[in-house]
Each structure stands twice: as structure tokens, then as C-alpha cells.
C-alpha positions in Angstrom: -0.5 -18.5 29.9 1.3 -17.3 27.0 -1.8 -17.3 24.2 -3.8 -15.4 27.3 -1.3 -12.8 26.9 -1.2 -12.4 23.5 -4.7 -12.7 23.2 -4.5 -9.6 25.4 -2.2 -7.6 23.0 -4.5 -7.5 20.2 -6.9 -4.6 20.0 -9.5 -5.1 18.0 -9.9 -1.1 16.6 -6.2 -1.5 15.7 -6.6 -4.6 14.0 -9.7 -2.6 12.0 -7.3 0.4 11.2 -4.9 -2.2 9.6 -7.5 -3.8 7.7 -8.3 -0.3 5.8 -5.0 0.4 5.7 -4.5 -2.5 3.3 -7.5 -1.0 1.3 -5.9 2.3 0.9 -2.5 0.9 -0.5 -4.8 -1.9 -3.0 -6.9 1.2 -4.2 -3.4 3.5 -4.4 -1.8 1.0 -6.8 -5.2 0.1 -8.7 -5.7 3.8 -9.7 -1.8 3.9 -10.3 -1.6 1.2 -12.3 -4.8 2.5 -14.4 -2.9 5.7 -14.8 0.0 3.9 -16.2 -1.8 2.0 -18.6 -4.1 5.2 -19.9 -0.7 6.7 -20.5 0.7 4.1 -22.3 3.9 3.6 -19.8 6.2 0.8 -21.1 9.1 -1.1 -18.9 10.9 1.4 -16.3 8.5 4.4 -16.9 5.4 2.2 -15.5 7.3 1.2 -12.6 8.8 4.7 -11.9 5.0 5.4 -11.0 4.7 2.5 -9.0 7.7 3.7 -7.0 6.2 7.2 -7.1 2.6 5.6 -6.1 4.6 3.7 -3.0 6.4 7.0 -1.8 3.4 9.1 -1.7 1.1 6.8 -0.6 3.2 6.1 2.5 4.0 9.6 3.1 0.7 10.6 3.0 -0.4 7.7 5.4 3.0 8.4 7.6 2.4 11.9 7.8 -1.6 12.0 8.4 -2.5 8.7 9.6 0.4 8.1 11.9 1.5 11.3 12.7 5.1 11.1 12.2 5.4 7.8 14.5 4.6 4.5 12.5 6.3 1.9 14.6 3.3 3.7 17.3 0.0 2.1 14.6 1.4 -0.7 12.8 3.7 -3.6 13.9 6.7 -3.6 11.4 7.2 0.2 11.7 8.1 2.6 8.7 9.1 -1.0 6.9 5.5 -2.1 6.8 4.4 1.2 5.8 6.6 0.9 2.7 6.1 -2.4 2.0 3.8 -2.3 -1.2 2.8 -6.4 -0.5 3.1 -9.2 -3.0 -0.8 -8.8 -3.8 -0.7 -4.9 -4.8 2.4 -5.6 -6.5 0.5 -8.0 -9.1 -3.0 -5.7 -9.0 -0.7 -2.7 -10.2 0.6 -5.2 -13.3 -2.6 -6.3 -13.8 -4.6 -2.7 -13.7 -1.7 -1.7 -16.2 -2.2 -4.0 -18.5 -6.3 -4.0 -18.5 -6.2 -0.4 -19.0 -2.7 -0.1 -21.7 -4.0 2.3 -24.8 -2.5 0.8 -28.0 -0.9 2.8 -30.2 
């Protein structure tokens, strides 16, 4: 049947790896968005780091993590790597604004 063979297509250490994956990118953008805040970033500066935070963190996952072959570890590819999520999008803006020094 078809849900046998699905069923059969999940691995459960893979679906671990993606789980701490998603850990790595929340704690990437909480850290980045604490560093935009300490700095006092305003409009396009804060999310220039957010873009910078989504580069290297994705490079540095693409290069050490998945060895140059993404599409390989995670289901979308090089697309899911860079996808930053709706969630660590709002956790960045959040983080930012907790930690935003007043002038």
C-alpha cells in the first residue's frame, strides 16, 4: 500500500538531524537578533543582519553539515536550507526588540 511505502521512506535518524537543524537556525537568529538589538540597529540595518545571519548560517550548515550536497540531507534542497521559517523570522523581531539599547 501506498502509506506502507512512505512509512518506509522515513528514517527516523534523518528525521532527528532535521529536528536539530531547526534548533540551530532558531538559536542563529535569537543570538542575531540580540546582536541587533545590543547595537541599536534600526529599519534596514537590523535586517541586513538578518540576511547576513541567513547566509552564514546556511553556508555553514551547507558546507559542514551537508557537505556540499543539500538536496542529499534535507527534502527541499538548498531552498529549505535558506528558508529562514515563519517562526525564526518573528523570534529574530522579537529578540531585537527585547534586547534594543535606548539611546
Amino acid at each position: 500500500t501506498t502509506t506502507d511505502n512512505a512509512a518506509q521512506l522515513i528514517f527516523a535518524p534523518n528525521v532527528l538531524h532535521n529536528q536539530a537543524l531547526t534548533s540551530v537556525k532558531f538559536l542563529s537568529f535569537c543570538f542575531a537578533g540580540a546582536v541587533a538589538g545590543i547595537l541599536g540597529l534600526e529599519n534596514w540595518l537590523g535586517f541586513a543582519l538578518f540576511i547576513a545571519s541567513i547566509v552564514s548560517t546556511s553556508f555553514i550548515i551547507y558546507a559542514i553539515n551537508c557537505r556540499g550536497k543539500p538536496a542529499k540531507y534535507l527534502p527541499g534542497g538548498l531552498g529549505e536550507l535558506v528558508n529562514p521559517g515563519q517562526d525564526n523570522i518573528f523570534t529574530f523581531i522579537l529578540v531585537w526588540t527585547l534586547f534594543y539599547v535606548y539611546d
